[in-house]
C-alpha positions in Angstrom: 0.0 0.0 0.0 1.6 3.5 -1.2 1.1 5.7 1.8 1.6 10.0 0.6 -0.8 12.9 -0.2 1.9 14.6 -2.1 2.9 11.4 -4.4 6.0 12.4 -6.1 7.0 15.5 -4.0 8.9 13.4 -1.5 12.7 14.8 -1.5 13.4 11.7 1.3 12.6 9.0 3.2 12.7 11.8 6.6 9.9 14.5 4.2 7.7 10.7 3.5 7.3 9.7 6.9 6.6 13.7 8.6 4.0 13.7 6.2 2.7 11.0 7.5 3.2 12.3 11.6 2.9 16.0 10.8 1.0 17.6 13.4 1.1 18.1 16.9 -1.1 15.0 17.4 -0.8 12.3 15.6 2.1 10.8 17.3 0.7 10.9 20.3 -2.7 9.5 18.9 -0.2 6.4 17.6 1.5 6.1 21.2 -1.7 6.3 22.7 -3.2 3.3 20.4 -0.1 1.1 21.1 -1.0 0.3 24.7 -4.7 -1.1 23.3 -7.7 -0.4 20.9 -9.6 2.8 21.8 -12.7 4.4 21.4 -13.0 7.8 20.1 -14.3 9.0 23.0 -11.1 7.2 25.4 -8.8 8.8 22.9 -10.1 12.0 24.1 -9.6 12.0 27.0 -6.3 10.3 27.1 -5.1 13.4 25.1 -6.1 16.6 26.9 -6.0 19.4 24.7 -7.5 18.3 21.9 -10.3 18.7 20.3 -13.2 16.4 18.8 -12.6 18.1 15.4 -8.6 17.7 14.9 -9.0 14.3 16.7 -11.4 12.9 14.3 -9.2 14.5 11.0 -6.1 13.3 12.5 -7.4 9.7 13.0 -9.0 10.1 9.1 -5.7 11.4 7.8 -3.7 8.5 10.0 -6.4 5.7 8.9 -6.0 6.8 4.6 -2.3 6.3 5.4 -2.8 2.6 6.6 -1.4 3.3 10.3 -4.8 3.1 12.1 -7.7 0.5 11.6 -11.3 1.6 12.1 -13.1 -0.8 13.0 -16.8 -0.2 13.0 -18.8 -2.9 15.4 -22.8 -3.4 14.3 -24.2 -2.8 18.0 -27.0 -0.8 19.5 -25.4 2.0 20.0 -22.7 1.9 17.1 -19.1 1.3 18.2 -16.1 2.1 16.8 -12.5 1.2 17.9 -9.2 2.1 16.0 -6.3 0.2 16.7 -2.3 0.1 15.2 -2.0 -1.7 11.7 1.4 -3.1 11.4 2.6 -0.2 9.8 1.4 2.0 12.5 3.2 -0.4 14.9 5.8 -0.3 12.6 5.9 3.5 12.9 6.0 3.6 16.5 8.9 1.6 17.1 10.9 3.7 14.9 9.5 6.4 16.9 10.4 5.1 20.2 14.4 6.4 19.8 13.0 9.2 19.1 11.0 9.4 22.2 14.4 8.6 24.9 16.4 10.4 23.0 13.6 13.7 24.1 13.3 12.2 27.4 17.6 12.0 27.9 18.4 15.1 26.1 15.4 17.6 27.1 13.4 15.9 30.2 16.7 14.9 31.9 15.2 11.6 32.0 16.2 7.7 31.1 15.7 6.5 27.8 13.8 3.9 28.8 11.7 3.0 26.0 7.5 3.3 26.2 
């Protein structure tokens, strides 16, 4: 599955994949959905800040991109959970460096991963 909104303007493997985390939320949406599924509504409130409208276009942009599965439940009420494709699991480990190096560097913390 090609993953990009901009097919063709990628200059690097680096431009490719902040396209894909661009935003002050989405990596945080795909750190949140490693520890389990979610509903919307969990996701919420595990990420103060944010709101219902850049939540739901960040998981739309995130789920066209094949990192997050919606998966829609036929139940009275309707549920929906979104959970880590491979590729968004996939994405997160490459992400997790990323994440002790902040915590060593700029929280004065250990780079314990997760």
């Amino acid at each position: 599955m090609a993953i990009g909104r901009r097919p063709g303007a990628y200059v690097c493997g680096i431009d490719a994949a902040m396209d894909v985390i661009g935003g002050k939320w989405k990596v945080l949406i795909l750190w949140a959905l490693h520890e389990k599924p979610c509903r919307f509504g969990e996701l919420r409130r595990g990420l103060p800040g944010v709101t219902e409208k850049v939540l739901a276009a960040h998981l739309r942009e995130l789920e066209a991109d094949g990192m997050v599965h919606r998966e829609e439940y036929d139940e009275t009420p309707p549920r929906v959970e979104y959970s880590l494709t491979p590729r968004g699991e996939s994405l997160n480990e490459a992400l997790a460096p990323l994440g002790a190096w902040g915590r060593e560097n700029l929280l004065g913390g250990d780079p314990v991963p997760h």
